[in-house]
N, C-alpha and C positions, 0 to 999 in steps of 0.2 A: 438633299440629305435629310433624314429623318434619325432618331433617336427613342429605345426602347420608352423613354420615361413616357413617352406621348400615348404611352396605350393604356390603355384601362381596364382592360380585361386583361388576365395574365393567370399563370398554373400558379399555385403558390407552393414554397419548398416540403416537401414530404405528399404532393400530390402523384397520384398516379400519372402516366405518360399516357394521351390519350391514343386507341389503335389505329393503325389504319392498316392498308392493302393497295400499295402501290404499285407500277412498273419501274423494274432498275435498269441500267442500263445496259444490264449483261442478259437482258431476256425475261430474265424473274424475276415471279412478281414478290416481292416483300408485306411481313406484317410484323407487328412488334414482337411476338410471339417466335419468328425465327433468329432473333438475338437474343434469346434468353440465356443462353449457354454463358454470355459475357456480364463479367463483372460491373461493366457500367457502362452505357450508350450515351454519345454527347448525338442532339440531334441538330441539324445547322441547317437551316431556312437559309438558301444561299439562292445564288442564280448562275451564268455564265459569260454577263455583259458590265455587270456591275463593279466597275472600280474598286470599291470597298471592299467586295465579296473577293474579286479576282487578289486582292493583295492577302489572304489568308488562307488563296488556294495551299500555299506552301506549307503552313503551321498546320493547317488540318491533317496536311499528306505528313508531316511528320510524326502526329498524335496517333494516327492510324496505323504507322507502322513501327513505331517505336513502346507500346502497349497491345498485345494477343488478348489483354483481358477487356482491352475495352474496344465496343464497336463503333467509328465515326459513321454516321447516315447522314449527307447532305440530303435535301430535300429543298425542290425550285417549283415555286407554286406560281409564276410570274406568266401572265397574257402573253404567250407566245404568237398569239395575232398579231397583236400589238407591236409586240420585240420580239422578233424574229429570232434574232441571237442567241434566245433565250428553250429554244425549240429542244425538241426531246433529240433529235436527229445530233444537234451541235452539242449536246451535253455525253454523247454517243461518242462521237468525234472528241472534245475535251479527254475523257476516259481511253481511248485508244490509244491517244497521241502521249499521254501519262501525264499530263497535266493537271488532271485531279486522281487522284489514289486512294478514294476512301473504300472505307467498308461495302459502303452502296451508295448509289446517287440516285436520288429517285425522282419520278413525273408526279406531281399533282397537279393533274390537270384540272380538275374542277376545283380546283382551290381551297376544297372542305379541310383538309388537315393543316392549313396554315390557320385558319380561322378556328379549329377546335384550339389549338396550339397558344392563341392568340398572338402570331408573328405579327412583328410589325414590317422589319426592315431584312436588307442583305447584307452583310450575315446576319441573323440570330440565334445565338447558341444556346439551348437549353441541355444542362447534364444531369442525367439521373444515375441512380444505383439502385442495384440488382438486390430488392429488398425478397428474399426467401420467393423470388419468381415473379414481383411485383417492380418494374423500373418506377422510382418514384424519384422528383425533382431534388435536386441538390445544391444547383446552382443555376440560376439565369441572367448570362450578361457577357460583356466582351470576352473577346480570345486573349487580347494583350493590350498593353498601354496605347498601341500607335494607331490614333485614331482618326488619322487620316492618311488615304491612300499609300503616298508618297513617305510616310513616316516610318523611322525605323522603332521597332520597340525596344522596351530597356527592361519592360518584366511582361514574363512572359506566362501571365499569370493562369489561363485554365490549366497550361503542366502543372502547376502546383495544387489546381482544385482537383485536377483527376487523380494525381496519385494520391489525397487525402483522401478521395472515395474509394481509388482502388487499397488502402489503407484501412478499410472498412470504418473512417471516423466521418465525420461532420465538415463539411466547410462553413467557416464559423464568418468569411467576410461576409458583408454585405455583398447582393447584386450589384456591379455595376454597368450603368445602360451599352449597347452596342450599339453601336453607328456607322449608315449606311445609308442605300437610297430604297425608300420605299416599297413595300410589295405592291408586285403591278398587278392592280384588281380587274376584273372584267366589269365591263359597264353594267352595273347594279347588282356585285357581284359581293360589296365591302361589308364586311361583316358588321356588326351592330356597332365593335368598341371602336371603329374606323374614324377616328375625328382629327385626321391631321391633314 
C-alpha cells in the first residue's frame, strides 16, 4: 500500500491537465480534447487487480452516471507483463460485463501519462474544471473517507468537490492523500519523483 503524500512531483491546483492520446476500451482512441464539451473531468489512475482500486469501482460508476457534465476517465498505466490481470483484454472484459461504467477506461501502455500526471498509487484521483476550454486542477486526493478496502465510507467526499466545480466555485479543502497499492512500473521505467 502506498499513499499520494510519498510523491514529489505532483500537478499543482489551477495547473493545466496534461494531454494524452490513449486507447479505450470501446475501440477509440481518446485525447483530452474530446471531453471538452464537459464541465469538469475527474481523471482516476486505476487498475483492475487492485483491492483499493476495485473497492471504488462503484463510487466512480455512480459519479459517472449521476453528472452528464462531468466526464469520469479511468486510466491503468500498471505492467501488464508483470500483472496480467491488469491487461487491456481484462479491462475490455471489466467494461462489458458492467463492472466499471465510466466515461472511458483507458491503456497506458508506455506509462508516460501516469508519469506526466505524477500518479503514484490505485486509485488516484485528479479533478479539473473546464476553465473557458482549458481543464485545469481542482482537487487532488481521495474519493471518500474509507481507506481501506474492506471499509465502508461515512463521507463521501469528491460528490461534494465535483458539484463545487460543477457549481463553477473553488474547492476550498485541502488534498487529501489517496491510498492504494502502487503503480506497477516497468523495469527502468519509474519516473524520476518514484521514491517509494
Amino acid at each position: 500500500m502506498v499513499s499520494l503524500d510519498t510523491a514529489d512531483h505532483r500537478l499543482s491546483r489551477g495547473d493545466a491537465a496534461p494531454d494524452f492520446e490513449l486507447p479505450g476500451t470501446d475501440g477509440t482512441t481518446y485525447t483530452l480534447e474530446d471531453f471538452d464539451d464537459y464541465d469538469a473531468l475527474l481523471v482516476v489512475f486505476t487498475c483492475n487487480h487492485c483491492p483499493y482500486a476495485k473497492a471504488k469501482f462503484a463510487e466512480l460508476n455512480y459519479l459517472a452516471g449521476e453528472h452528464d457534465d462531468l466526464a469520469v476517465v479511468g486510466i491503468s498505466s500498471n505492467d501488464a507483463e508483470e500483472y496480467p490481470d491488469d491487461s487491456f483484454e481484462r479491462m475490455q472484459e471489466l467494461v462489458e460485463e458492467g463492472t466499471i461504467d465510466y466515461d472511458a477506461y483507458l491503456y497506458d501502455e508506455s506509462q508516460d501519462v501516469a508519469a506526466a500526471y505524477g500518479a503514484v498509487c490505485t486509485p488516484d484521483p485528479f479533478l479539473f474544471a473546464n476553465d473557458a476550454g482549458t481543464f485545469r486542477l481542482a482537487y487532488h486526493g481521495r474519493i471518500d473517507d474509507a481507506l481501506n478496502p474492506d471499509d465502508d465510507p461515512s463521507e463521501y467526499e469528491m460528490r461534494e468537490y465535483v458539484e463545487t466545480v460543477l457549481a463553477g466555485e473553488s474547492v476550498e479543502a485541502e488534498d487529501k492523500p489517496s491510498r492504494g497499492c502502487s503503480i506497477k512500473w516497468k523495469a527502468g521505467n519509474e519516473p524520476d519523483y518514484w521514491n517509494v
